[in-house]
VOGU-3710 file (C-alpha; in Angstrom, 3 decimals, decimal comma):
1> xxxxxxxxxx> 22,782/-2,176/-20,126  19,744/-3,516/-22,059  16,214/-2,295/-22,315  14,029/-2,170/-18,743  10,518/-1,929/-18,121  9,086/-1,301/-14,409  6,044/-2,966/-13,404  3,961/-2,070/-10,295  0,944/-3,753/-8,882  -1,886/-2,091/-8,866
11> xxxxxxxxxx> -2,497/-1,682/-4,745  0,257/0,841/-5,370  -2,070/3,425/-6,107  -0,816/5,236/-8,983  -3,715/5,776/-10,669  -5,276/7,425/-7,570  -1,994/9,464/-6,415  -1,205/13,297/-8,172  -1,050/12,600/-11,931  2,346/13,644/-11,936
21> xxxxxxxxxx> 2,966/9,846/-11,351  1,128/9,036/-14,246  2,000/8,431/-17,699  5,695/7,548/-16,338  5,811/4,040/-18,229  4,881/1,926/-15,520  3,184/-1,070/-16,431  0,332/-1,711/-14,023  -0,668/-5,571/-12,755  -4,514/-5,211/-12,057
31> xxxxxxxxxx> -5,881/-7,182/-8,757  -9,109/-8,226/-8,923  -12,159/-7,108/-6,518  -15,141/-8,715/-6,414  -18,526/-6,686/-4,449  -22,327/-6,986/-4,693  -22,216/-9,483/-7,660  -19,657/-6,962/-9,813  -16,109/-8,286/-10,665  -13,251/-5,431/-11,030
41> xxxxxxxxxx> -9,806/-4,275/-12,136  -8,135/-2,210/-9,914  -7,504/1,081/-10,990  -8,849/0,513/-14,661  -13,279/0,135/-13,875  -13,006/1,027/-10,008  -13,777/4,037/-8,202  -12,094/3,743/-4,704  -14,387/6,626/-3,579  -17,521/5,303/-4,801
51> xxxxxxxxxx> -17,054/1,891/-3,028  -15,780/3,229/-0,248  -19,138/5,111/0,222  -20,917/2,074/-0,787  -19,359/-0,192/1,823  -20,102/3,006/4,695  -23,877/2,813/3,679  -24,408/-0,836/3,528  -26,490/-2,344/5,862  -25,939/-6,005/5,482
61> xxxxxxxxxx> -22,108/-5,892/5,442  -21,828/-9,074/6,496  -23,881/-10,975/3,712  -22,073/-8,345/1,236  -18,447/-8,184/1,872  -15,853/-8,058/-0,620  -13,573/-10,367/-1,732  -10,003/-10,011/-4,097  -8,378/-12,151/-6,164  -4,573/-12,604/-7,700
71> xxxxxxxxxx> -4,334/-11,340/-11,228  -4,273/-15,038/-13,727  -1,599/-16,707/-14,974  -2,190/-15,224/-18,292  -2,830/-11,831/-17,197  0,802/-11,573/-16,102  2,304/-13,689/-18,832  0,423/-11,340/-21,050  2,250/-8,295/-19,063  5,870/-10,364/-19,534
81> xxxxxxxxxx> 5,146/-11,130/-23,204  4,451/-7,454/-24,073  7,443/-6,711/-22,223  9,414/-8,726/-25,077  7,437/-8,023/-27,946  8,433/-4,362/-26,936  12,153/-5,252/-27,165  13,006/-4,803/-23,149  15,131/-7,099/-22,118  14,155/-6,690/-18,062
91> xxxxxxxxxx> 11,902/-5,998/-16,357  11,556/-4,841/-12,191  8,058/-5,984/-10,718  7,309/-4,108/-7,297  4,632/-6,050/-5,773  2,330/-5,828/-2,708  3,377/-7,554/0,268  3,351/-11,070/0,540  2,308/-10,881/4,103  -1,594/-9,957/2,483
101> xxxxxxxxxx> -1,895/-12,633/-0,644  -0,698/-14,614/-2,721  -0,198/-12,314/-5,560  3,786/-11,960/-4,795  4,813/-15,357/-5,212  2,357/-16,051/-8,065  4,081/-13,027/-10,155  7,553/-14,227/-8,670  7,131/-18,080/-9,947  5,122/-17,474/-12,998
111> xxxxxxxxxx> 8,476/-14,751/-14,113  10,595/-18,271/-13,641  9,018/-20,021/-16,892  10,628/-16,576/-18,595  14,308/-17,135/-17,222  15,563/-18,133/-20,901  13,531/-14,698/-22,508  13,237/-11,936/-20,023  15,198/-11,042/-17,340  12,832/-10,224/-14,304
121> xxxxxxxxxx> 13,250/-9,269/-10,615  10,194/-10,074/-8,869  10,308/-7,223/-5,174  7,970/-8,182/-2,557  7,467/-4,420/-1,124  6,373/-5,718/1,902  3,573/-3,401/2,305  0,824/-1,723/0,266  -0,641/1,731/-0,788  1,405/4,500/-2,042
131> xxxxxxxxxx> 4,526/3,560/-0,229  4,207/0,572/-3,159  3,702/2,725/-5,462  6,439/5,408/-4,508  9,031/2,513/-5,395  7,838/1,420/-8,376  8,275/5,493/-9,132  11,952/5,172/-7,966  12,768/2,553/-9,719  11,942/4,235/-12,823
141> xxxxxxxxxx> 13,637/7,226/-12,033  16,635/5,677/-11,255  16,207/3,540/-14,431  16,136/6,802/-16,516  19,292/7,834/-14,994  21,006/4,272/-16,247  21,462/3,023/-13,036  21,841/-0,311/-12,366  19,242/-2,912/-11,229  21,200/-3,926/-8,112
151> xxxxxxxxxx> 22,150/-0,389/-7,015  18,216/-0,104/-7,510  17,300/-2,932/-5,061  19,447/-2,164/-2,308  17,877/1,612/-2,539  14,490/-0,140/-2,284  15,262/-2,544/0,528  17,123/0,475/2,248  13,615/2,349/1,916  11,590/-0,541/2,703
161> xxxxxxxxxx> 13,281/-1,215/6,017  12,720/2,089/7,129  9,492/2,640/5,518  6,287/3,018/7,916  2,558/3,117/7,892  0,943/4,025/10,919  -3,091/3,792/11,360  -5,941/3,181/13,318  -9,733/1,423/12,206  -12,203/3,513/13,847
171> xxxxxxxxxx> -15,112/0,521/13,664  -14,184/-2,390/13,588  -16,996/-3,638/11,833  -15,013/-5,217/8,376  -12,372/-6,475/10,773  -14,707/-8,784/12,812  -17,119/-9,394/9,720  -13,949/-10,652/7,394  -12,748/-13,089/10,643  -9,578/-11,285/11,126
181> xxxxxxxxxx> -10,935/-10,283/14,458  -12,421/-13,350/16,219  -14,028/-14,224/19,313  -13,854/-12,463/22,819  -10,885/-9,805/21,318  -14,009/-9,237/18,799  -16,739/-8,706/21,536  -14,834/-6,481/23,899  -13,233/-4,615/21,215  -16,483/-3,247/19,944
191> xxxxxxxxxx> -18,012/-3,327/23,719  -15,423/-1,430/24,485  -15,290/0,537/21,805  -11,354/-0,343/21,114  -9,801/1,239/17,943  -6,904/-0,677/17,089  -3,383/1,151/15,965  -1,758/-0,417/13,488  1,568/-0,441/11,143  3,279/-3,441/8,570
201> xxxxxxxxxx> 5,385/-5,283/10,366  8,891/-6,567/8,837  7,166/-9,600/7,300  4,631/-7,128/5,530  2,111/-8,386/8,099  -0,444/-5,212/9,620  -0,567/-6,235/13,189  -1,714/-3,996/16,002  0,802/-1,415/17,540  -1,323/-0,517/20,338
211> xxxxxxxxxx> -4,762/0,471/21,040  -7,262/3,452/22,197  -10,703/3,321/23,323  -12,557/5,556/21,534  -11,762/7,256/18,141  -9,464/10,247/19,291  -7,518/8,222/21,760  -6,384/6,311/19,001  -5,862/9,185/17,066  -4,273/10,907/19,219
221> xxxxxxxxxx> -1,926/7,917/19,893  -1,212/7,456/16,042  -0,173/11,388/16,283  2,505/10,936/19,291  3,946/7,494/17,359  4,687/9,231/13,925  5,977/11,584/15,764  8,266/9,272/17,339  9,693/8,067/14,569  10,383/11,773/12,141
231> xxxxxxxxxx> 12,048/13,017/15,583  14,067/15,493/13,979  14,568/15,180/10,691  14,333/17,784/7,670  10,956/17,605/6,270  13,318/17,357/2,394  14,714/14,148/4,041  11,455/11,876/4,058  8,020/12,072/2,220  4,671/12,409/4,377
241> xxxxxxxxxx> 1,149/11,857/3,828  -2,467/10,858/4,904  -3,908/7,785/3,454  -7,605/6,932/4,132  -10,252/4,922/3,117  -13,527/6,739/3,835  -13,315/10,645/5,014  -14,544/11,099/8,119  -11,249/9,648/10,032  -9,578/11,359/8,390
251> xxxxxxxxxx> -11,104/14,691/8,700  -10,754/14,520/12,723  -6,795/13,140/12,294  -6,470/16,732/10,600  -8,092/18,295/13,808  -5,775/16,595/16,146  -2,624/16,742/14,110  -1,906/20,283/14,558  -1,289/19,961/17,964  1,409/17,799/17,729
261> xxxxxxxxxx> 2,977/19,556/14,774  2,601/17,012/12,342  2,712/18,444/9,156  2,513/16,367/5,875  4,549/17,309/3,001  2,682/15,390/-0,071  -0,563/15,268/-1,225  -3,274/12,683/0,599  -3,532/8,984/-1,750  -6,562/7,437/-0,836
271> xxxxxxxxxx> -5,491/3,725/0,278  -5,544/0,944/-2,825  -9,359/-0,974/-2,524  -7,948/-4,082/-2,966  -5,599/-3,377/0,089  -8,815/-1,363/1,834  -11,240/-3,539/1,976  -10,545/-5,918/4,500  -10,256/-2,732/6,870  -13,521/-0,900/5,792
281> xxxxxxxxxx> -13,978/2,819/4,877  -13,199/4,139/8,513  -9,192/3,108/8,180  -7,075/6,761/8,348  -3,157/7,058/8,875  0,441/8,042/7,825  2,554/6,972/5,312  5,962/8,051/5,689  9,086/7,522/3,436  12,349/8,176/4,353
291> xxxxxxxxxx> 14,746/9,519/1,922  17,793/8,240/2,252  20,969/11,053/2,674  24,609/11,134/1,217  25,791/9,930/4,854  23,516/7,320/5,350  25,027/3,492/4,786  22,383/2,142/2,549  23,109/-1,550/3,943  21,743/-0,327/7,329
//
């Protein structure tokens, strides 16, 4: 079994989860984000707090939204051809869903033009945020332990079909602003003062699960539909978390939570900026991860 390198995109939030997933030898692929004039690399010259609190206290949101783009052609050969120069012989690329960019399939055809130098195995995670990042983390682990790179996929994809985020947008300000809301759904929804729920669909889409007017409706119904899907199984079984964009959601999920019994068993990851964005800072939610048992069929 030759040399192998994982590679994670930055939206997986690594650099802003516990640093106990730091300094693993995970290669990071920086997304660019562009605000108020300012180009950035993920992870590398952003603070997700800062703009986070910048995008809360902006007035003109509208004329100041901002913007991402895919990392460049060279950028990611540049990752590949350190990869070689390195001696590895593979590499395993987790990348954020294809169902928000481009950046997938970019990464995916630009590894073709190395089929003769590097094996590569381009993973569309089909979703963003930590739960990205959590599989890069596998990977390696299970790369340490000489497993082998198609034992590794099917635990991903085994993971990734069970996998689920479940959120709400409290305004729905960057929603409407960055025309992913539109029209009369737009008007009423902030007439109305609708908070959407939402979750990644299995194309790696976010699409609405349901909706609540007013903030702790939607809460409330985020609370009962994680709930829903733990049912009851042992808290060593899955991983749980918040994940949140700007603090004050997240603050009143905590209040509600309780009553429920939800209780998270990992530290909160604040959700990747690039991935963030288009939501604004008022997005708050779950990520959960199952782990799969010994008596669980991983093809299922």
């Amino acid at each position: 079994m030759g040399k192998r390198l994982v590679m994670c995109t930055s939206t997986g939030c690594l650099e802003y989860a516990p640093e106990r997933y730091r300094d693993l030898g995970i290669d990071i692929i920086r997304v660019h984000l562009h605000f108020k004039g300012k180009e950035y690399l993920e992870g590398l010259d952003l603070d997700p707090v800062d703009l986070y609190n910048q995008m809360e206290n902006t007035k003109d949101m509208r004329d100041n939204l901002p913007h991402t783009s895919m990392p460049t052609n060279p950028e990611i050969c540049a990752h590949f051809d350190k990869a070689i120069e390195d001696g590895y012989d593979e590499v395993i690329v987790i990348c954020i869903s294809s169902g928000l960019g481009g950046t997938y399939n970019f990464i995916r055809l630009t590894a073709e033009d190395y089929e003769d130098r590097l094996k590569i195995t381009v993973i569309d995670s089909k979703i963003t945020g930590f739960i990205e990042g959590y599989l890069a983390v596998l990977a390696k682990r299970m790369v340490d332990n000489n497993v082998p790179t198609e034992d590794i996929v099917k635990e991903i994809n085994w993971i990734m079909r069970h996998r689920e985020f479940v959120g709400l947008d409290s305004r729905l300000d960057y929603l409407i602003y960055n025309g992913r809301l539109k029209g009369g759904a737009a008007f009423f929804g902030k007439l109305m003062s609708v908070c959407p729920v939402i979750h990644f669909n299995d194309d790696g889409e976010i699409v609405s699960l349901t909706t609540g007017i007013g903030e702790k409706k939607a809460l409330i119904k985020t609370c009962q539909i994680i709930q829903g899907i733990i049912k009851d199984r042992d808290p060593k079984d899955y991983i749980l978390l918040h994940t949140f964009t700007g603090p004050h959601p997240l603050d009143k999920l905590l209040e509600i939570e309780g009553e429920y019994n939800i209780k998270c068993n990992h530290e909160d990851v604040i959700m990747s900026p690039v991935s963030g964005i288009h939501n604004g800072p008022w997005l708050v939610g779950y990520m959960y991860i199952p782990l799969r048992r010994e008596d669980e069929n991983i093809d299922e």
